[in-house]
DOKOLZA-510935 format. One record per residue (C-alpha): residue number from 1; residue in three letters; x, y, z. Coordinates in pm, 1 decimal, decimal comma. Layout:
<nodes>
NODE num residu       xx       yy       zz
NODE NUM    ALA        X        Y        Z
...
</nodes>
This chain:
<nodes>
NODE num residu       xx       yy       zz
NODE   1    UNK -15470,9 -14320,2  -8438,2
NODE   2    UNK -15199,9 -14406,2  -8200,8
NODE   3    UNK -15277,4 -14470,3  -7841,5
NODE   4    UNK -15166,7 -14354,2  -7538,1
NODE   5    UNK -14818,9 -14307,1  -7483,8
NODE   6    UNK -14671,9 -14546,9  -7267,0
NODE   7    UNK -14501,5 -14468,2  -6938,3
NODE   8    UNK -14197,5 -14661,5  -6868,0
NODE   9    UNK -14025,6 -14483,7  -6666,4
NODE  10    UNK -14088,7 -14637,0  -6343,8
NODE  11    UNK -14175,1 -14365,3  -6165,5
NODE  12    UNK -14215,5 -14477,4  -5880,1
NODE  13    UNK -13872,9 -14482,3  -5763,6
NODE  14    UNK -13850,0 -14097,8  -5783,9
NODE  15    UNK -13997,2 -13807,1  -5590,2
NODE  16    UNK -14188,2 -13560,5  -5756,7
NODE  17    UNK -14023,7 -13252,1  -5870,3
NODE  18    UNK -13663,9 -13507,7  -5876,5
NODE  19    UNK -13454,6 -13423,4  -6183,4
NODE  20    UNK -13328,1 -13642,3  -6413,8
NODE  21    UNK -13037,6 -13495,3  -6657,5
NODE  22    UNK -12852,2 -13647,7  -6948,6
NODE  23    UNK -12608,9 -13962,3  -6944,3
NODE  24    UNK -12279,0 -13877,2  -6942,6
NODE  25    UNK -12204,9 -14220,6  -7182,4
NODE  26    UNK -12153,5 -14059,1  -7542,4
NODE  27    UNK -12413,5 -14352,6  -7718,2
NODE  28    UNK -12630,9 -14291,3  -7470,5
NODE  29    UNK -12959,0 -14093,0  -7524,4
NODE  30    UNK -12958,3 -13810,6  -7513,6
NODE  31    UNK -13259,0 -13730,3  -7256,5
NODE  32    UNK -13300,3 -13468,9  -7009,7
NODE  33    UNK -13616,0 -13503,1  -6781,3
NODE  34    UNK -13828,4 -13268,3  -6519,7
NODE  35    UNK -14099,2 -13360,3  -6326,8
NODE  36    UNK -14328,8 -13222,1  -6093,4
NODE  37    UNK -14715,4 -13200,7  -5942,6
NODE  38    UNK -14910,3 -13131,4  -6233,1
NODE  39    UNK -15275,0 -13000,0  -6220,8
NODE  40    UNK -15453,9 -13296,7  -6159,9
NODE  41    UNK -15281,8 -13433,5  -5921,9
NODE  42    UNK -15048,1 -13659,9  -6100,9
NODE  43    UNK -14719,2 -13545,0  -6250,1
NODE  44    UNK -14576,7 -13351,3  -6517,6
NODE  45    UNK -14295,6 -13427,6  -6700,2
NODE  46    UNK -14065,8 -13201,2  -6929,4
NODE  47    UNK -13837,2 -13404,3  -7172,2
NODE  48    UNK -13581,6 -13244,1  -7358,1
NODE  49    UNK -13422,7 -13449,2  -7652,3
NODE  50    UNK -13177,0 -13180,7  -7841,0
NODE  51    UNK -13031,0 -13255,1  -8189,1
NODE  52    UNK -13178,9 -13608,1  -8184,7
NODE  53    UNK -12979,9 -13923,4  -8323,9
NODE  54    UNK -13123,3 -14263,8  -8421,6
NODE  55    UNK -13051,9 -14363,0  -8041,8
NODE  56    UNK -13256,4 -14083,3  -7911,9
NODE  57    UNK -13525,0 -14209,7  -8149,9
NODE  58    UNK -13460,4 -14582,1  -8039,2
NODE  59    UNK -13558,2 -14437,9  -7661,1
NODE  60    UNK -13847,0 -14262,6  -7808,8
NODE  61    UNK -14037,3 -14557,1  -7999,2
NODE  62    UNK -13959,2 -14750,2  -7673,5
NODE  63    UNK -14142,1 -14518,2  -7377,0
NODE  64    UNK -14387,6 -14387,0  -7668,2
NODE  65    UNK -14613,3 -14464,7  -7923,2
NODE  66    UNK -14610,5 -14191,8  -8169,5
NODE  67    UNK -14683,9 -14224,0  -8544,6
NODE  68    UNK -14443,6 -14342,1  -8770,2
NODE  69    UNK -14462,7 -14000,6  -8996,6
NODE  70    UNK -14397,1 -13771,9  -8710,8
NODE  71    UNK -14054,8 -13969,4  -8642,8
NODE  72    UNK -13994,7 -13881,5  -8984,5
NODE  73    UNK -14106,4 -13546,2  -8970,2
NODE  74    UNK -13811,5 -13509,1  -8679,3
NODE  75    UNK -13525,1 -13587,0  -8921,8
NODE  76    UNK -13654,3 -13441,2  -9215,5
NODE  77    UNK -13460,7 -13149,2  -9275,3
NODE  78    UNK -13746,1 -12947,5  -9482,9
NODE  79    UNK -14092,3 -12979,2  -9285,9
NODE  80    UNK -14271,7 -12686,2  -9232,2
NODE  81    UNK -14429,1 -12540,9  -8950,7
NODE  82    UNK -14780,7 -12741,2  -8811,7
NODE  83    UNK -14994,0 -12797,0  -8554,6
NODE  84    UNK -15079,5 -13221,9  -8588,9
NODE  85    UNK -15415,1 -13325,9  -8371,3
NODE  86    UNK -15404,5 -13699,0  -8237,0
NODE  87    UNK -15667,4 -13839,4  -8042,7
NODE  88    UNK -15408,0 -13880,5  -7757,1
NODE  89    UNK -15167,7 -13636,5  -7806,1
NODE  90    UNK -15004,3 -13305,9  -7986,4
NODE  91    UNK -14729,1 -13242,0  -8233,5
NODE  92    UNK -14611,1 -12899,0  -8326,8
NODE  93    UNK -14326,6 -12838,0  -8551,2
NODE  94    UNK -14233,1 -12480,4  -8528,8
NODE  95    UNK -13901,8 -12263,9  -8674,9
NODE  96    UNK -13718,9 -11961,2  -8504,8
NODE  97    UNK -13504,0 -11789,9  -8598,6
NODE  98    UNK -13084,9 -11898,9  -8458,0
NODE  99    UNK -12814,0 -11682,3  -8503,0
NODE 100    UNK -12538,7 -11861,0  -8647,2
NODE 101    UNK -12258,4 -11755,3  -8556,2
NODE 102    UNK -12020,6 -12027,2  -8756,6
NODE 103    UNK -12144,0 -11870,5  -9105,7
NODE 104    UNK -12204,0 -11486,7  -8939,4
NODE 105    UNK -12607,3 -11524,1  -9036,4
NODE 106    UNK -12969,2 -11621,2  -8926,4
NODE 107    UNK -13079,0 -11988,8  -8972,9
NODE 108    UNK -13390,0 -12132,2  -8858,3
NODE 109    UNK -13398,9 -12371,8  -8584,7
NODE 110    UNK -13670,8 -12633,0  -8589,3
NODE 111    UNK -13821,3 -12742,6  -8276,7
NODE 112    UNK -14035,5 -13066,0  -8224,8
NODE 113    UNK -14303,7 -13066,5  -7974,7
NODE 114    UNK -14497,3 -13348,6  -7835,3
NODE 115    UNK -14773,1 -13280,2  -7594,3
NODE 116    UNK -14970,6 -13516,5  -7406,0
NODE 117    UNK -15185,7 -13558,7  -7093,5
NODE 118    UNK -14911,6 -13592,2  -6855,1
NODE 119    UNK -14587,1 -13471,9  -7065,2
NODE 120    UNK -14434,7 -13245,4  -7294,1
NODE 121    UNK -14125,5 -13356,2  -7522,1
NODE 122    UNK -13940,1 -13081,2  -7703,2
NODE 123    UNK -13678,6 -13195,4  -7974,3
NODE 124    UNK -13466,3 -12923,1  -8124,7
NODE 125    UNK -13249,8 -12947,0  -8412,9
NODE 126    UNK -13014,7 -12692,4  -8267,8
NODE 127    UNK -12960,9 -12564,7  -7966,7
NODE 128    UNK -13224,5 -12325,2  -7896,0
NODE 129    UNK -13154,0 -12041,9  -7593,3
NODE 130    UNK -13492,8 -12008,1  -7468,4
NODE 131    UNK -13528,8 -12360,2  -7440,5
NODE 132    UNK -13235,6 -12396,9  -7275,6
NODE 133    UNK -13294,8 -12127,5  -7035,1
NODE 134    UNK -13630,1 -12225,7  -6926,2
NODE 135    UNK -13573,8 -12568,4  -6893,4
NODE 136    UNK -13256,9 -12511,3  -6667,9
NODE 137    UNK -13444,2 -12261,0  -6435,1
NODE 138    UNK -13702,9 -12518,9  -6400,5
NODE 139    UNK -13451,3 -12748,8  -6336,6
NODE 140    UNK -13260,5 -12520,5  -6060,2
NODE 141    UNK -13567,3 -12360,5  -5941,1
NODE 142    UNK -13860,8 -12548,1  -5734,6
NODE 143    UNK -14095,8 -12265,6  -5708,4
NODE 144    UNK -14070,6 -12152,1  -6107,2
NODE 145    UNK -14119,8 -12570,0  -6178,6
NODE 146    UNK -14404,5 -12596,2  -5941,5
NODE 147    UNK -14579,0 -12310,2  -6086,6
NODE 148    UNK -14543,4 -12386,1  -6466,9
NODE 149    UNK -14585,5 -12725,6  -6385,3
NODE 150    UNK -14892,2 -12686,5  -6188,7
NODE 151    UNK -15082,3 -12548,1  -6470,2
NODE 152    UNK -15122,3 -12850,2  -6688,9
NODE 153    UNK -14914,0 -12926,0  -7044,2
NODE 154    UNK -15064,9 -12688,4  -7215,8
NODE 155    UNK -14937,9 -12397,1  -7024,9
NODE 156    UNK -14595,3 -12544,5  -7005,0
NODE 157    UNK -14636,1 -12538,5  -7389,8
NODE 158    UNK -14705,5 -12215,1  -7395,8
NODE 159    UNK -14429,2 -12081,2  -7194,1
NODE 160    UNK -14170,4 -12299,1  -7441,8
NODE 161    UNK -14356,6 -12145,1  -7735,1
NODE 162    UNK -14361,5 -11822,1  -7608,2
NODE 163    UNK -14021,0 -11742,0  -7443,1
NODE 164    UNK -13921,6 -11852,7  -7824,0
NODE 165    UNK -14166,7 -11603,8  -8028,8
NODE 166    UNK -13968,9 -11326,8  -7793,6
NODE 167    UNK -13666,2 -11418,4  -7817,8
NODE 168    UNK -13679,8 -11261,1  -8192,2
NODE 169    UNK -13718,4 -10914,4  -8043,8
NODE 170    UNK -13351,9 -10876,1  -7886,5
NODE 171    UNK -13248,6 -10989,4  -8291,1
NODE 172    UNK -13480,4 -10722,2  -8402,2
NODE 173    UNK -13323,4 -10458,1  -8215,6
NODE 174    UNK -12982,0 -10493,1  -8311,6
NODE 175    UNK -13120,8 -10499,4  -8659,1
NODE 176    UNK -13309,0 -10226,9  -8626,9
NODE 177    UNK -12957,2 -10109,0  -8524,3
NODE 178    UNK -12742,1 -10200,0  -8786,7
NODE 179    UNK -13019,8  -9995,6  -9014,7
NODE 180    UNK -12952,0  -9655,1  -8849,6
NODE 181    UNK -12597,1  -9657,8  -8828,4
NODE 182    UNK -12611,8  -9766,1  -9202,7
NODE 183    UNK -12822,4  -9451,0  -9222,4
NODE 184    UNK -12593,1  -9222,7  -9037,4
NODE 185    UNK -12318,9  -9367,6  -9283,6
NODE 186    UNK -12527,1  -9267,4  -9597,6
NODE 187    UNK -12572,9  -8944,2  -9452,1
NODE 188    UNK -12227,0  -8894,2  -9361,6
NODE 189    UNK -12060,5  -9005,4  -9684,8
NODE 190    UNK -11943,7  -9347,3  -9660,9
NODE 191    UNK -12134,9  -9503,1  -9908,6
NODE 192    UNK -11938,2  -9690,8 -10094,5
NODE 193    UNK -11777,7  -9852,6  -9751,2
NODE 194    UNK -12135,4  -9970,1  -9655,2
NODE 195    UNK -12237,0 -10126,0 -10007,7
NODE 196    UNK -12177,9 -10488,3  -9864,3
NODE 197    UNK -12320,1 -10408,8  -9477,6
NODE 198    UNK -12651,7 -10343,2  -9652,7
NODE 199    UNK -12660,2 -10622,2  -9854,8
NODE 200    UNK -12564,0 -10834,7  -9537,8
NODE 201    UNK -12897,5 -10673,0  -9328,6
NODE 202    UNK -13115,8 -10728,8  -9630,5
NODE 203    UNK -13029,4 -11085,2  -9664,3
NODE 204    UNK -13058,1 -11114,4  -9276,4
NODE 205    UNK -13421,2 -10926,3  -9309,6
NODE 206    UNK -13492,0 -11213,5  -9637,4
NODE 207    UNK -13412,3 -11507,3  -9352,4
NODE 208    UNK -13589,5 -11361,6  -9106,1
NODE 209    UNK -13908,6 -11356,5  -9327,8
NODE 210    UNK -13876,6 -11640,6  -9427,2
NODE 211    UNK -13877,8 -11798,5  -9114,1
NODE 212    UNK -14151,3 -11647,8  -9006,0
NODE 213    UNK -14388,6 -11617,3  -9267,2
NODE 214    UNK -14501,7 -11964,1  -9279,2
NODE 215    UNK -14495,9 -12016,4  -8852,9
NODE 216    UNK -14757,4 -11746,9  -8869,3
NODE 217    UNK -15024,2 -11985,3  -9017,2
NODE 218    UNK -14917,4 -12232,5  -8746,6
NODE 219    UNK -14952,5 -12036,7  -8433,5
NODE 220    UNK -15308,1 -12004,9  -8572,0
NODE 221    UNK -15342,2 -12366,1  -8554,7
NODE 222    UNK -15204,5 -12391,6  -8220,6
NODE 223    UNK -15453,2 -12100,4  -8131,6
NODE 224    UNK -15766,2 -12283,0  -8234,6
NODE 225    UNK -15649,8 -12618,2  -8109,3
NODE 226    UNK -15838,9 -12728,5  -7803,2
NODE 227    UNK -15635,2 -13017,4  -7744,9
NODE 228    UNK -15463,7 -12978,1  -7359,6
NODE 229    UNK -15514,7 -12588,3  -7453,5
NODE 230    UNK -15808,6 -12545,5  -7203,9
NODE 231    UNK -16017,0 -12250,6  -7237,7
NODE 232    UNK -15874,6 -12040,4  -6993,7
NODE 233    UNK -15525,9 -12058,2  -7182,8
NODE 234    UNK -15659,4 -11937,7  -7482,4
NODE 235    UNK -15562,7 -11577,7  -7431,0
NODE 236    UNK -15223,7 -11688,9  -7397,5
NODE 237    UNK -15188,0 -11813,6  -7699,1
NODE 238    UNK -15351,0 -11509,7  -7826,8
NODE 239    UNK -15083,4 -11297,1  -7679,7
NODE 240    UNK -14826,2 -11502,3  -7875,8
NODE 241    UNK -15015,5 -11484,0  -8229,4
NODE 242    UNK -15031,5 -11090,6  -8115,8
NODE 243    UNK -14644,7 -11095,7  -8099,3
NODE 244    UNK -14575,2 -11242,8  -8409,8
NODE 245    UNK -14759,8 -10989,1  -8561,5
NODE 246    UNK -14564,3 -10751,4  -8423,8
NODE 247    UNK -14255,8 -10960,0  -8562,4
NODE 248    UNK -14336,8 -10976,2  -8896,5
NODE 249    UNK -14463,1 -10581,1  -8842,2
NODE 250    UNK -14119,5 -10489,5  -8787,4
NODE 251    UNK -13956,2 -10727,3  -9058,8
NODE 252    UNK -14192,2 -10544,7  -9295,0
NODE 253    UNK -14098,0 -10215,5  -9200,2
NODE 254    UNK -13737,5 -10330,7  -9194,1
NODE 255    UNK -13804,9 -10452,5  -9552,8
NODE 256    UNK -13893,7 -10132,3  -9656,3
NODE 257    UNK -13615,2  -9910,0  -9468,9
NODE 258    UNK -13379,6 -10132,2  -9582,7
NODE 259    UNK -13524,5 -10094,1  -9980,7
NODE 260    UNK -13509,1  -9684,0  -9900,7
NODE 261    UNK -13144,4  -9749,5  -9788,2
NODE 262    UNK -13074,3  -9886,1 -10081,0
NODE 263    UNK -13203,6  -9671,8 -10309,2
NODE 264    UNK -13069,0  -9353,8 -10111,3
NODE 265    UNK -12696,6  -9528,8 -10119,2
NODE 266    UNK -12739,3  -9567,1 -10504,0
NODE 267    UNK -12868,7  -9230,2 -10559,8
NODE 268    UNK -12548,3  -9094,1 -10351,5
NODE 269    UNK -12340,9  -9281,0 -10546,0
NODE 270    UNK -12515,4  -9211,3 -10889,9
NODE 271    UNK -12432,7  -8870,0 -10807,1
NODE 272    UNK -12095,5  -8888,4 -10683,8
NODE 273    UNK -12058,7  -9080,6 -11023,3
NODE 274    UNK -12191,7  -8784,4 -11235,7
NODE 275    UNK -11987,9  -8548,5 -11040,6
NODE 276    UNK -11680,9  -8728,1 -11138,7
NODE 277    UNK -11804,2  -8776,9 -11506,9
NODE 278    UNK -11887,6  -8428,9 -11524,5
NODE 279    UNK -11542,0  -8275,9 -11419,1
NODE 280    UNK -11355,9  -8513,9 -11631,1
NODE 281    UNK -11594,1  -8430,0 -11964,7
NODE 282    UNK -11575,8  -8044,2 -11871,7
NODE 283    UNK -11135,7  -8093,1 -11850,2
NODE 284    UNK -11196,3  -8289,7 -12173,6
NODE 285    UNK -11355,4  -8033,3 -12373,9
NODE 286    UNK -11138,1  -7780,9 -12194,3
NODE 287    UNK -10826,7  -7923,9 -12360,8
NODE 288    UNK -10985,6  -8019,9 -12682,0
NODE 289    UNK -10868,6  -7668,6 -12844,2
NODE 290    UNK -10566,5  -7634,2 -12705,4
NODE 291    UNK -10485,6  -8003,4 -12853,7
NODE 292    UNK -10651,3  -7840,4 -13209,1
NODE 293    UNK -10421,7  -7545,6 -13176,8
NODE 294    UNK -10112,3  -7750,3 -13144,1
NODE 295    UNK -10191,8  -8049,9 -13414,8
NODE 296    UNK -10221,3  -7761,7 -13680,7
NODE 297    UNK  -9907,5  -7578,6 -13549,0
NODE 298    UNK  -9730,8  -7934,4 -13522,2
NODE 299    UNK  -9785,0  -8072,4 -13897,4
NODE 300    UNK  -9522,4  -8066,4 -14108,9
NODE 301    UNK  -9564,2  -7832,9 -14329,5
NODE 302    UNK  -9486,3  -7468,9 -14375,0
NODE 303    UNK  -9728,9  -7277,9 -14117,4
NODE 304    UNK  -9662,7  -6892,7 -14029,5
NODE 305    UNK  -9398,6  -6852,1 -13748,3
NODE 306    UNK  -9224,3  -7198,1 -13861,4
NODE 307    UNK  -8891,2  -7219,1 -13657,0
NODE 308    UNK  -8926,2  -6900,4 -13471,2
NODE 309    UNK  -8937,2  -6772,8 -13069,8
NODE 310    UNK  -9214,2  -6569,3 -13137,0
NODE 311    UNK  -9417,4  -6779,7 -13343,3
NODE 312    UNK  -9389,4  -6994,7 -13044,8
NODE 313    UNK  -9487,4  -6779,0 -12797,6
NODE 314    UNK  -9763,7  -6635,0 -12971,4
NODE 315    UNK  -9919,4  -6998,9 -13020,9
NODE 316    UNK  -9869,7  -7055,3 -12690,0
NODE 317    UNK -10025,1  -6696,4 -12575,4
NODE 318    UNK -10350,0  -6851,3 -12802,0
NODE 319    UNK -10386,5  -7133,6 -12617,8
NODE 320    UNK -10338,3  -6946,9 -12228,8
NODE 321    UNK -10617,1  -6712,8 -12424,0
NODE 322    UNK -10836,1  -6989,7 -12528,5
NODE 323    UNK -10812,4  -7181,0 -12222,7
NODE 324    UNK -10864,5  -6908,5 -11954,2
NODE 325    UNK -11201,2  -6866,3 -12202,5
NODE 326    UNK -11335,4  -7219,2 -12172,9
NODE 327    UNK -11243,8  -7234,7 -11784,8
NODE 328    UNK -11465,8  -6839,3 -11752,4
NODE 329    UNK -11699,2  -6987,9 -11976,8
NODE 330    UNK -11779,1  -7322,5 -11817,2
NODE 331    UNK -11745,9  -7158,4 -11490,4
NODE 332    UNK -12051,0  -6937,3 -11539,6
NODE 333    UNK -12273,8  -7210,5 -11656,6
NODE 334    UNK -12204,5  -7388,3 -11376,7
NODE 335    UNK -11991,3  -7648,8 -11539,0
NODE 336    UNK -11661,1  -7678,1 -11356,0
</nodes>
């Protein structure tokens, strides 16, 4: 098992609670740091790495001594969610859901933590709001930092993990949104307008799943795992499993509006369809006898009231006879 990580930073020519932000050199790393009093009277430090290249790795390996695989695991582009126990530290990979708003659709955003006895690393692939948020009012705020701080890693984890399980809610929302106004659409005729707006929120509701369907097994994990999650924290991390039930709750429900939706939309236009079909078939048969009437008055042969006015008139009164009949007729069964 890998040992300890190894602090380099020198430390000792900072304060506690100082603040050390990115280089503004573009090669290099990309490393944003917080520190404060931590629990046990040493310090705490919060280090940010987002969308990690090989030089952010390169500063990694050289203040830490993580395994090899979990390196790996933070450029692979397909790991799955997971809760990893070392005998001297963490590592959670967990995916929430981003917004992208590049393609116009929900992606998942992986994020990478580390969590040790005096530090916390996140690494996101993408740039991940909550993240962002928290760490920069820790970062602009002494009396936030000194109170998250204060409580030890694993409640700094916790806030990281559970600012992101909330952030899906807001998303929720506006699809919950986006499902009644497709409703009120339905119900209000436009249904052939909102054919490709309800396949967008059903393949939005498929993402979302899919995200977090497998991240459920892993807040489990991270549940169960005693590892800088003392005893007294263990409610917290309760509270998050309890909200991604609630998550994948509503994406079930969602699921199924979105499947009545569907089937509602169809039916409307199923019966639009049939209304159409049914007034051209009834026109149809309408003007089948008329179009009998004139064939046999039309061929050419010798037929009663050949080359006369009234021969023509009275085929013509036949026809106004036969077709005010069909249109009576077809009106009282309902027809036309």
């Amino acid at each position: 098992m890998p040992n300890l990580p190894k602090p380099r930073f020198g430390r000792a020519a900072r304060i506690r609670g100082a603040v050390v932000t990115r280089p503004s050199e573009p090669e290099a790393p990309n490393v944003e740091i917080i520190e404060a009093p931590s629990s046990d009277g040493g310090t705490l430090r919060w280090i940010n790495i987002e969308r990690p290249r090989q030089v952010d790795r390169a500063w990694l390996e050289e203040h830490f001594d993580f395994h090899a695989l979990d390196y790996e695991d933070i450029f692979s582009r397909n790991q799955r969610p997971k809760v990893d126990e070392y005998d001297d530290y963490l590592f959670v990979v967990l995916h929430f859901p981003r917004f992208d708003k590049t393609v116009g659709r929900l992606n998942a955003a992986e994020l990478d933590v580390f969590v040790g006895p005096d530090f916390v690393v996140t690494i996101p692939n993408e740039p991940l709001q909550p993240v962002e948020y928290l760490f920069e009012r820790c970062r602009t705020r002494e009396d936030l930092r000194e109170q998250i701080f204060s409580k030890g890693p694993g409640y700094l984890l916790y806030k990281i993990v559970d600012d992101c399980v909330d952030a899906s809610f807001p998303m929720l929302r506006k699809i919950g949104n986006k499902l009644e106004r497709l409703e009120e659409d339905i119900l209000e005729g436009r249904s052939k307008e909102i054919v490709r707006d309800l396949s967008n929120v059903k393949q939005e509701i498929i993402n979302f799943r899919k995200i977090v369907r497998p991240q459920r097994a892993a807040l489990s994990d991270l549940e169960r795992t005693k590892r800088y999650v003392p005893d007294d924290l263990e409610m917290y991390f309760d509270d998050i499993n309890d909200a991604s039930e609630r998550v994948w709750d509503m994406l079930d429900n969602f699921k199924e509006v979105v499947q009545g939706l569907e089937e509602t939309n169809e039916s409307v236009l199923s019966h639009q369809l049939n209304d159409v079909l049914r007034v051209l078939t009834a026109f149809s048969v309408v003007i089948l006898p008329l179009t009998l009437i004139a064939s046999i008055w039309g061929m050419n042969t010798h037929v009663p009231g050949e080359q006369t006015t009234g021969g023509f008139y009275a085929v013509l009164g036949v026809m106004l006879v036969v077709l005010i009949g069909m249109v009576v007729l077809f009106r009282k069964r309902g027809w036309l």
